[in-house]
N, C-alpha and C positions, 0 to 999 in steps of 0.2 A: 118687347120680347115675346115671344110665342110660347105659353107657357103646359100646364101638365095636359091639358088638355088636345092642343097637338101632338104632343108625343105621343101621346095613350091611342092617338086617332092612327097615327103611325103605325105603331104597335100593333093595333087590332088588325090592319091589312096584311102586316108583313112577317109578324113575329111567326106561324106557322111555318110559311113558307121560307123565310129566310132561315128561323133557327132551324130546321129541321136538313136543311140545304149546307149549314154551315158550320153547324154543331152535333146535328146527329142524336139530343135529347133534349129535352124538357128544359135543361137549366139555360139552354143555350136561347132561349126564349128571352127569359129572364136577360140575359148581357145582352142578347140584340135590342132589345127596348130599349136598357139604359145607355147601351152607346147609340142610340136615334136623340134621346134625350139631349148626350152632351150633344152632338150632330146639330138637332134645333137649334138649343143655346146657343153655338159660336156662330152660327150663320145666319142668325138672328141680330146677333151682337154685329156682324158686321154691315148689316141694312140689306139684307138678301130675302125679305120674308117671303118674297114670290112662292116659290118653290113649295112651301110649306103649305101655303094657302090653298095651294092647285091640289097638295095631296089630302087636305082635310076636306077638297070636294069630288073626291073619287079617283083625282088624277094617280099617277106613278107616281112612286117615290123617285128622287133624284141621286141615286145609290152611282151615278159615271162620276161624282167627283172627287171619291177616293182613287180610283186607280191612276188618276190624273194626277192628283197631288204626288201616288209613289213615282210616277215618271219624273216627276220633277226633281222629287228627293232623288235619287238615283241619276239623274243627268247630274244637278251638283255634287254627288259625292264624288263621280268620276271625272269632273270639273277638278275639286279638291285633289286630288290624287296625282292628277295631271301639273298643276300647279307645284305639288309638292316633288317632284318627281323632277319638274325641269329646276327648282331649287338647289333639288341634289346634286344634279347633273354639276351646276353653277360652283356651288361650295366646294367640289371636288376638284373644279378648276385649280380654285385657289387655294388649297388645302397641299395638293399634290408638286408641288413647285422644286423639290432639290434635286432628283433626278432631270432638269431641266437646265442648271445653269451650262451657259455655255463655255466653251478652252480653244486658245489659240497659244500660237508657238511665240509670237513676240507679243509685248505690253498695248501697240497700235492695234492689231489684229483680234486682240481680245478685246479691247474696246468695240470697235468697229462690229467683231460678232456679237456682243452682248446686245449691243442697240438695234441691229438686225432683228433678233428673238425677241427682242423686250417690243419690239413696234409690232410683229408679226402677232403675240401676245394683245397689244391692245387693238387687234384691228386694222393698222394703218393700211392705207389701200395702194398709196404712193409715197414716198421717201427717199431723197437723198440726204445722206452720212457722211464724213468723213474724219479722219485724222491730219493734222497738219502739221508741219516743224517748218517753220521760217516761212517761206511762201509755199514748201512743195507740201504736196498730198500726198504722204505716204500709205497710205489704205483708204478706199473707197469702199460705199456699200452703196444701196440703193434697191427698193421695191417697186415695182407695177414697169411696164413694157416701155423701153425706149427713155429708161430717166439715165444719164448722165451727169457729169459733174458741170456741166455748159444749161442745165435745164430749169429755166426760172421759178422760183417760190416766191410768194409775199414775205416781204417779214417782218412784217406788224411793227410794235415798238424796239426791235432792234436798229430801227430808222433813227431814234434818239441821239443815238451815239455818234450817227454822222452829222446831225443837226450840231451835238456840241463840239466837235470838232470844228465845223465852221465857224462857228462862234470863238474857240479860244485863236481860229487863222486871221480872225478880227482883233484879238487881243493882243496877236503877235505883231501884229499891225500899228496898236495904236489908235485903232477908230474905235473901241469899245473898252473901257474898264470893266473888270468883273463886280466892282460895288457902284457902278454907274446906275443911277435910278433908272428901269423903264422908261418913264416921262422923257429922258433928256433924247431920248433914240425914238419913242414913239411918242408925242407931245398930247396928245390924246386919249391916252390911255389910263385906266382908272376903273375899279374894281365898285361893290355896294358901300365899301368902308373909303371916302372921300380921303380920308385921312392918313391909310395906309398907303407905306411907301415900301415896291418892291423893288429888290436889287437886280442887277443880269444873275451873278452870284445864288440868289434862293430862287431863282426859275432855274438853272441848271441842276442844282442839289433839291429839289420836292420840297423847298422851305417856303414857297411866297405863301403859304395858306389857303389857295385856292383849295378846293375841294376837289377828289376823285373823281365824282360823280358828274364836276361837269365838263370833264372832258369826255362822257361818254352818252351826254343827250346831243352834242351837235355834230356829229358823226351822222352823213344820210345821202347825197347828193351823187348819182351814177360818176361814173370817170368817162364821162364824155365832152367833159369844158373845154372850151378855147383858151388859151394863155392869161385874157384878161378874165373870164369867169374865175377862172384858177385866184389869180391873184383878191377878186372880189369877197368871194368864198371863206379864203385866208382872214380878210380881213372883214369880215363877217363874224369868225367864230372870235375875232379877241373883241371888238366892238360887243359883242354881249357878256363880257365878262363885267362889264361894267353894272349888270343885274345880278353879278354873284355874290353873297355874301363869305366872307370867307371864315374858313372852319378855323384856322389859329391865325394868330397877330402874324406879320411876317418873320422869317427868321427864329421861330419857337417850337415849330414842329413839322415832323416830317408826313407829306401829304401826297401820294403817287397819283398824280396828276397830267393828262394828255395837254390839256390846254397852256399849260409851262412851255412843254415845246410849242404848241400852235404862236405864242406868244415871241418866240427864240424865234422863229421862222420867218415871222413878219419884220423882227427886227431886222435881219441878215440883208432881208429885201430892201429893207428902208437906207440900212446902213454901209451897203455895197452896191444899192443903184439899178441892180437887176434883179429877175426872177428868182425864187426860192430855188426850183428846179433847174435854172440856167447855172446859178451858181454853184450847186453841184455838180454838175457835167464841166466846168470850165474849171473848178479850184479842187477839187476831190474825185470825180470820178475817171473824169477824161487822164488824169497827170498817173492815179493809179496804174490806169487800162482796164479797168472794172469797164467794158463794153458792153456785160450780157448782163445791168444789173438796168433798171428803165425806174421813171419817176413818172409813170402811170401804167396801170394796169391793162390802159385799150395798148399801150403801145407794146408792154410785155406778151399779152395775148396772141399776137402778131408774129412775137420769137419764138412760139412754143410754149407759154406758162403751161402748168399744170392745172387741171379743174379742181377745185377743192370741194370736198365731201360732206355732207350731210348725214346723220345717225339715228335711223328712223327704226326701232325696234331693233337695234341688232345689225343691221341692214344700212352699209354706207347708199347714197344717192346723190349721185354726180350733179354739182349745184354751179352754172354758171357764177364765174367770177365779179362781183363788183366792188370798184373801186370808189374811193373818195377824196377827188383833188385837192380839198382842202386839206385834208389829215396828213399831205406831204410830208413835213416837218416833225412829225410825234408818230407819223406807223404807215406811213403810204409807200415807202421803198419795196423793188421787187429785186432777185438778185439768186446767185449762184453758187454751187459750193465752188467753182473754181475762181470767181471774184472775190467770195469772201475769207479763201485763203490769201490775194493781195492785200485785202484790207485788214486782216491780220498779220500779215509783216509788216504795214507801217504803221501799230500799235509796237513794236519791239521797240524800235529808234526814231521814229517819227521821219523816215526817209525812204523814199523809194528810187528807185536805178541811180544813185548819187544826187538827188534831189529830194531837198527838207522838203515836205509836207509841212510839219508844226513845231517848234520849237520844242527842246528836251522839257524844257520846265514846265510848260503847256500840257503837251504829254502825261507830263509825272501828274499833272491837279487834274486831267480827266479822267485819271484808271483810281488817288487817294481817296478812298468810302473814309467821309469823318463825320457824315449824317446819319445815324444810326435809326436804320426802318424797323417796319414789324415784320421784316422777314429776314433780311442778311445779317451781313455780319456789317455793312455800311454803305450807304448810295456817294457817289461819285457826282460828275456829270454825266450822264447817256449812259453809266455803268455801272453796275455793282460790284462792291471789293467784299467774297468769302474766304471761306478756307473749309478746305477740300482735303483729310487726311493730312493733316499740318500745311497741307499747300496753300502757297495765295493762288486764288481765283480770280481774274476778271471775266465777269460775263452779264449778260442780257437776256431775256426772253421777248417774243414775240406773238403778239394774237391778233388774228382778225379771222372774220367768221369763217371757219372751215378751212384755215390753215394755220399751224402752229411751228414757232422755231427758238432754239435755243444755239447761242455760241458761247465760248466761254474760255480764256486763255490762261494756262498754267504760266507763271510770273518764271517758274524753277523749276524745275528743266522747260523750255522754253517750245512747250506742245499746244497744242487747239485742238477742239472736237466742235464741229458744226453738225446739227442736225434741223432737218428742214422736210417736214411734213405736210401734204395735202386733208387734214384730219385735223378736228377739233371739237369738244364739248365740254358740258361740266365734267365727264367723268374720266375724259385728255388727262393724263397728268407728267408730269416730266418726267417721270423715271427713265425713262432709254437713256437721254439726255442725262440724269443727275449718276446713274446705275455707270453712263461709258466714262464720264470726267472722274469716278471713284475709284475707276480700275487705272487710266490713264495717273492718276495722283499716286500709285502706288499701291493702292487697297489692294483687295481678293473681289472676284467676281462674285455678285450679289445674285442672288435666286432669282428668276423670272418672276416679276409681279404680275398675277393674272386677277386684281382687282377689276379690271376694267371689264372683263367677263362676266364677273359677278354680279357685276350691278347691272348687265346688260340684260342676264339672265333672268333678273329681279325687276327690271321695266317690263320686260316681254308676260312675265307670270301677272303680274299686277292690269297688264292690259288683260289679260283673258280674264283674269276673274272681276273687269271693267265691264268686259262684253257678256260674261253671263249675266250681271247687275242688272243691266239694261234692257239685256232681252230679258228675263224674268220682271223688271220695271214696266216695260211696255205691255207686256200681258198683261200683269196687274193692273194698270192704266185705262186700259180698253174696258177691265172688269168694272173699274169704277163709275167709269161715263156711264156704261150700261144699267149701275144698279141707280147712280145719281137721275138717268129718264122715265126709270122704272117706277122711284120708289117714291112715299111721300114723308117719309121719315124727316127727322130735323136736321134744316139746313142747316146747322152752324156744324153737326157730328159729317155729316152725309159730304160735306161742300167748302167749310170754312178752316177744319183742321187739316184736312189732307193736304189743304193748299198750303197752308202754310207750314206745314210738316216740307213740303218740296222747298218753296221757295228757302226757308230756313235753311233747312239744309244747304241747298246750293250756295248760300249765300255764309255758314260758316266755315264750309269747305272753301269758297275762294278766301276770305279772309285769315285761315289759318297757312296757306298754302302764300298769298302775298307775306305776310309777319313773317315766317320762315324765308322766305328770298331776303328779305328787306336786315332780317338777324343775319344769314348772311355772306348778302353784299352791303353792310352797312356802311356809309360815306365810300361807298364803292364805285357804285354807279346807277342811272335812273332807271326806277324797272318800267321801260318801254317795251309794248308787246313784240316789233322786230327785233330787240336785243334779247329777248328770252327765247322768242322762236328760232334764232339762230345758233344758241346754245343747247340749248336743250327742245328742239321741236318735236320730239314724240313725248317728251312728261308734258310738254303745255298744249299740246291735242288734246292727250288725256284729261288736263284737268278742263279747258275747255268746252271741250264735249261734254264730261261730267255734268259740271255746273253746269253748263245750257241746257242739257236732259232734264233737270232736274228746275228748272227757271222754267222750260216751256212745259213742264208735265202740272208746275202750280198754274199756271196760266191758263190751260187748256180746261182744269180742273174746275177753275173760275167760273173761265166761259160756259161751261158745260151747267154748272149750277145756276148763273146768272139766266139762262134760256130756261130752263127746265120752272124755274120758278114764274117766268113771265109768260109761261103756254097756260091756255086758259085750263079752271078745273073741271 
């Protein structure tokens, strides 16, 4: 450190002219030395001695790097201010919500507007809504140019449900019992536990023990397969289940699980001879007249699907659609609201134009929930049994990446609401959907939830004050190389902590930010980087970029020290 003797050297050059310039008398002399003093000290302290040395040999003093420092204080407050301001904006969102509920003249139409407001509320870019009694649609809704009740959505795990159907039209058949073991239908089949034995019965109800989680690392494969890839694919994902360990015995707990259905799927195939996808079009879709629902994605795209949207600061971004022919069975269905008002009147009596579909008691065992999850009030097969306002509930939900759908059938008075969005993230949440089935059950119309704002508003703030980090990082960065070529100070202060000051950092930001996903989507699902970037891709930019800034700023730090020490002295 440079000690009384620089500063006094200081002093003796500037203390006239500066205090006299700045203060106007004699004492001002006096404070300008001793703030050169502290001035030495910190810039001393930080391996900067150049400067110092140049003025104890006649040079200037280096008096440009206070004004520089106030620009900078002053860029961040007004940073700050900024940040706190588009906060405000946010919390007012959702603060200001009762003058907002919506009113309609009948119980459908207030439905139908609520989910309108509540989607427009979260964003949504494209949507179709509706209300149903028996197979008609009595109130439509619908967001973005040219969507109708004919205009195809994905809808993810609401595909479940037609999976179990098939399954119980095997039951009503005789070719499948519900306590039939796997093995006897798929002979081959066999999980990490050799010893465990599942029933058709606990893959319909989330009880064979598999894990969540692995129904959602083999999900990947575009939807451009030919029939036999399709079928290979299928039997791909249950063929690996044989490296799953499973989370409970079977039959002991309930596990929401894609690979259940994957498993139901391959069954169907094995056990009725043809394709997964044939046998829906030939025993369920075709006898419906569901013609505008497709069991792939290239072929829905063809009919008009909708693009489904990405949520990039705020900012939806129109995301090419893909599919995954394997995931058929457990969430690959595409479909309409006016298909899946047919497929909700043959959920009333299991018949359509004077033709059974599924037998009454078949029927009754897919809609009774006597599996009690961590979310409803009981899982079914393909459905969950709530209650909604004393009402029974049957319904499902749906995800895949950038599109979201809920349906859901009031048992009494014998109503539906489908809603079907091109939109999805972690910060999606059902409300339109749970806010219209509340009004339709009888409730009062619920307040606009403008959560989804808020936290929108809270990505966007959190990125800017990312980006003044960085930019203010990178100056400092450049500072450092410069004084690490400069100086001959000790390399472990100069070279060894800064880096590991970055690297550390980076590295327990990614670890707090993984523990936090992992708490959770605990037994949920694998955190693979396309299934976070497709949920949330502007928080995993951010944290990515973060921690890479921060990994290449120790690295370069390195580097810079490692040269610096090997140039000759």
């Amino acid at each position: 450190m440079i000690g009384d003797a620089a500063a006094e050297a200081i002093h003796r050059r500037t203390s006239f002219e500066r205090g006299e310039r700045r203060h106007g008398t004699r004492s001002g002399l006096r404070n300008s030395a001793q703030e050169y003093r502290v001035y030495v000290s910190l810039m001393s302290w930080a391996g900067n001695a150049e400067p110092f040395s140049r003025v104890l040999h006649g040079g200037s003093v280096p008096h440009h790097d206070w004004p520089a420092r106030r620009r900078v204080v002053r860029f961040l407050a007004w940073v700050g201010v900024a940040v706190v301001l588009l906060a405000g904006a946010g919390a007012s969102l959702v603060i200001d919500t009762s003058s907002q509920t919506p009113s309609g003249r009948s119980v459908d139409a207030r439905a139908v507007s609520f989910v309108s407001e509540q989607l427009k509320a979260q964003g949504s870019p494209v949507s179709a809504f509706a209300v149903m009694r028996g197979a008609e649609i009595t109130k439509f809704g619908a967001l973005g140019e040219g969507v109708t009740v004919d205009t195809p959505f994905p809808i993810g795990s609401l595909s479940k449900s037609f999976t179990a159907l098939a399954v119980m039209q095997l039951v009503d058949q005789g070719l499948v019992g519900l306590d039939d073991p796997v093995t006897m239908h798929i002979s081959w089949f066999r999980t990490a536990d050799p010893a465990a034995v599942i029933t058709v019965r606990q893959l319909l109800n989330q009880t064979s023990g598999l894990p969540t989680w692995a129904g959602t690392s083999d999900v990947s494969e575009p939807d451009t397969a030919s029939p036999e890839r399709v079928r290979e694919l299928l039997e791909q994902r249950v063929r690996a289940v044989a490296d799953v360990p499973l989370a409970a015995q079977p039959g002991a707990e309930f596990h929401y699980s894609n690979t259940n259905y994957a498993v139901l799927g391959l069954m169907v195939e094995e056990v009725s001879g043809i394709a997964f996808a044939d046998y829906l079009r030939q025993r369920i879709l075709g006898p419906l007249g569901m013609d505008r629902t497709f069991t792939s994605v290239a072929d829905a795209r063809q009919s008009g699907m909708v693009e489904g949207a990405e949520i990039w600061f705020g900012v939806h971004l129109s995301r090419e659609p893909v599919g995954d022919p394997g995931a058929l069975p457990d969430g690959g269905l595409v479909s309409t609201v006016a298909d899946l008002a047919r497929y909700v009147a043959v959920q009333r009596d299991g018949t359509h134009a004077g033709r059974r579909i599924i037998s009454e008691e078949s029927l009754q065992q897919l809609h009774d929930g006597h599996v009690a999850d961590d979310v409803t009030y009981g899982y079914a097969f393909g459905w969950e049994d709530v209650r909604v306002e004393r009402q029974r509930v049957i319904q499902h939900a749906g995800d895949v990446p950038t599109y979201h759908a809920d349906l859901g059938m009031l048992k009494t008075p014998k109503a539906a609401l489908v809603v079907l969005t091109a939109h999805n993230g972690l910060f999606y949440q059902s409300a339109p959907y749970a806010g219209g089935m509340h009004v339709l059950a009888g409730g009062s119309t619920p307040a606009i939830d403008r959560t989804y704002l808020f936290f929108q508003t809270a990505i966007v703030a959190i990125a800017i004050v990312e980006l003044v980090l960085l930019i203010a990082g990178t100056v400092g960065l450049v500072r450092r190389i410069s004084n690490i070529r400069r100086s001959d100070q000790d390399w472990l202060r100069m070279v060894g902590l800064p880096a590991l000051g970055y690297l550390g950092a980076g590295g327990v930001i990614a670890a707090v930010v993984l523990f936090a996903i992992w708490q959770f989507y605990q037994d949920k699902m694998v955190l693979a980087p396309n299934l976070l970037f497709s949920v949330v891709p502007d928080l995993s930019t951010m944290v990515v970029v973060g921690v890479g800034w921060l990994a290449l700023a120790g690295i370069i730090t390195l580097c810079a020290g490692f040269i610096h020490r090997a140039e000759p002295t």
